[in-house]
C-alpha positions in Angstrom: 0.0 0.0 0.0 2.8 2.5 0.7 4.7 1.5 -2.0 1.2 2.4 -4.4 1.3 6.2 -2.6 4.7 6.2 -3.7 4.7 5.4 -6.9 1.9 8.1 -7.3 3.6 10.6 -6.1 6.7 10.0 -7.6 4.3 9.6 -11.2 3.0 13.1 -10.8 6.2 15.1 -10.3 8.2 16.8 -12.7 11.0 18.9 -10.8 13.2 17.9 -8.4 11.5 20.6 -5.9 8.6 18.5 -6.5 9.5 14.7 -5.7 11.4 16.2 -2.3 8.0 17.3 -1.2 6.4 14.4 -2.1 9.1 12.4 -0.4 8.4 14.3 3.0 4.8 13.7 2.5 5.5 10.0 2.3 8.0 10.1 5.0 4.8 12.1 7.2 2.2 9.5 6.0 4.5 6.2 6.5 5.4 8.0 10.3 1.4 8.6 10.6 0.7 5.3 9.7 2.9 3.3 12.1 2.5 5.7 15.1 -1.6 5.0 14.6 -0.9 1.3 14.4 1.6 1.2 17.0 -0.9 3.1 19.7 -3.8 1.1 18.5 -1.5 -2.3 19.8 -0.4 -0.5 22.7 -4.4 0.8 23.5 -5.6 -3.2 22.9 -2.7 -4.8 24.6 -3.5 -2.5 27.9 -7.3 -2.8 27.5 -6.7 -6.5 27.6 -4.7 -6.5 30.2 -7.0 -4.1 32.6 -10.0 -6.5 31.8 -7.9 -9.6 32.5 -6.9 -7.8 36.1 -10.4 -6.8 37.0 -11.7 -10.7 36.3 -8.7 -11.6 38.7 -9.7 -9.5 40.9 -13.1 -10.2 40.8 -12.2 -13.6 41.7 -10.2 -12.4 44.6 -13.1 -10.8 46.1 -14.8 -13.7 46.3 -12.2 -15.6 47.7 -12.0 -13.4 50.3 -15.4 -13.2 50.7 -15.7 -16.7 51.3 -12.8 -17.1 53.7 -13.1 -14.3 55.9 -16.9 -15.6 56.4 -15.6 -18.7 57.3 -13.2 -17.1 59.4 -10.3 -17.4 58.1 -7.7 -14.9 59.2 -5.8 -11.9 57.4 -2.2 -13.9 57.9 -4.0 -17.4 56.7 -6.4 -15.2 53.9 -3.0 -13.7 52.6 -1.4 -17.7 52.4 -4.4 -18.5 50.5 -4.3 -15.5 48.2 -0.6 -16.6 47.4 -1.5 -20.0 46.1 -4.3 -17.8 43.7 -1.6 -16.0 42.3 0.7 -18.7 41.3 -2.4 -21.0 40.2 -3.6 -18.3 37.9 0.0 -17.1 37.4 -0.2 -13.6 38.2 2.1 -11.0 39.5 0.7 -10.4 43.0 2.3 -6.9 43.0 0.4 -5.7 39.2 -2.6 -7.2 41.1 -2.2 -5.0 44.4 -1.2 -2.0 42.4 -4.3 -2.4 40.6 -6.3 -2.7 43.6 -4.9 0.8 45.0 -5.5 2.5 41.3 -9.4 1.0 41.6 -11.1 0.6 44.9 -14.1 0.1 43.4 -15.7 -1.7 46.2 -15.2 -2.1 49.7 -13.5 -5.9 49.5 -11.2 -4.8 47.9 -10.7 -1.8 50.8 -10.4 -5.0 52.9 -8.4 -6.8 51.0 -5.4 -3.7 50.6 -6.7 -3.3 54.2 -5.6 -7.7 55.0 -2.5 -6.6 53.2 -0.9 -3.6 54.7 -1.9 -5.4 58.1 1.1 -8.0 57.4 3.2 -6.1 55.4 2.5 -8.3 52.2 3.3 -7.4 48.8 3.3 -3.9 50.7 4.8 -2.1 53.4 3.5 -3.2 56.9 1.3 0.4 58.1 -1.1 0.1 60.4 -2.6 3.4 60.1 -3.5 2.5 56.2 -5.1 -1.0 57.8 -7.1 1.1 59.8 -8.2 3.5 56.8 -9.1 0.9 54.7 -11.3 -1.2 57.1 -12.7 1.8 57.9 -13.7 2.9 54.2 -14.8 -1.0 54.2 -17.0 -0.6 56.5 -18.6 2.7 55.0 -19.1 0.9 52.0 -21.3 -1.7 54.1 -19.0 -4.6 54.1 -19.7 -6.5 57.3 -16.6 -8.2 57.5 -14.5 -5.0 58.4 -16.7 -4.4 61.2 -14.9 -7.3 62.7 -11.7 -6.1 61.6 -11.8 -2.5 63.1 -13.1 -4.3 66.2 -10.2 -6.4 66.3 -8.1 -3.0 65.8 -9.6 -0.8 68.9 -8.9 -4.4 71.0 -6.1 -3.9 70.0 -5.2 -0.5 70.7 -4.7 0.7 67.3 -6.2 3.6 66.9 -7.7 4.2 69.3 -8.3 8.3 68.8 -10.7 7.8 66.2 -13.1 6.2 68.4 -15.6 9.2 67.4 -15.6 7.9 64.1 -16.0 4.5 64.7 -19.2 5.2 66.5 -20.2 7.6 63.5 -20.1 5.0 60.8 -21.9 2.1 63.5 -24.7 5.3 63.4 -24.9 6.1 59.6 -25.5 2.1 59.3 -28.2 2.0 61.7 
């Protein structure tokens, strides 16, 4: 196809002057060309690859969904969400990093909440555990209740009582 332009081009000129600007104009178009292909690649290859993280971590969620219902600890949650990543053979790192980008619902909140709690795939920060049960908990998901309780017994944070007792109100 680029050699057709080309050859048109080349057909129509009659100076010199002219088959330098035709020349450029097929050095621009050629250029255009592969930069539009080249982004449309790039644009698939990341579209691909966000919808392949958000079924992951939809699959997460229910994982932990399941286990923490059961009972199932953070530290023994965490174990199990290892064996998930090399089953499905994911990076867990591109998975948590995805989960900070989108906290689209409040498991995942508990789930980055489970994580900074050990110190897993992230730095250990209780503060952030604490912040993301809590914005668990706002979004209605039962399970952080237990895990903020478990964070006043504790005596992690314990200054934010007020709020505590402002999201147990708003649920009410």
């Amino acid at each position: 196809m680029i050699e057709k332009i080309f050859r048109k081009q080349t057909r129509r000129t009659d100076s010199p002057c002219e088959s330098k600007k035709s020349q450029s104009f097929l050095n621009r178009t050629v250029k255009q060309l592969y930069d539009i292909r080249n982004e449309g690649i790039f644009s698939y290859k990341s579209k691909t690859q966000h919808n392949g993280l958000k079924a992951i971590v939809n699959q997460l969620c229910n994982l932990h969904k399941e286990e923490r219902m059961k009972g199932t600890n953070a530290i023994s949650f965490l174990k199990q969400m290892e064996q998930f990543f090399i089953k499905n053979d994911q990076n867990p790192e591109d998975v948590i990093n995805w989960c900070l980008d989108n906290q689209i619902n409040p498991i995942i909140q508990s789930i980055l909440a489970d994580c900074y709690f050990c110190g897993k795939w992230i730095n250990k920060d209780n503060q952030k555990t604490f912040e993301f049960d809590q914005k668990s908990a706002e979004g209605g998901y039962i399970i952080a209740y237990s895990c903020l309780g478990f964070c006043y017994g504790n005596g992690r944070r314990q200054e934010r009582t007020r709020e505590f007792k402002r999201v147990q109100e708003n649920k009410k």
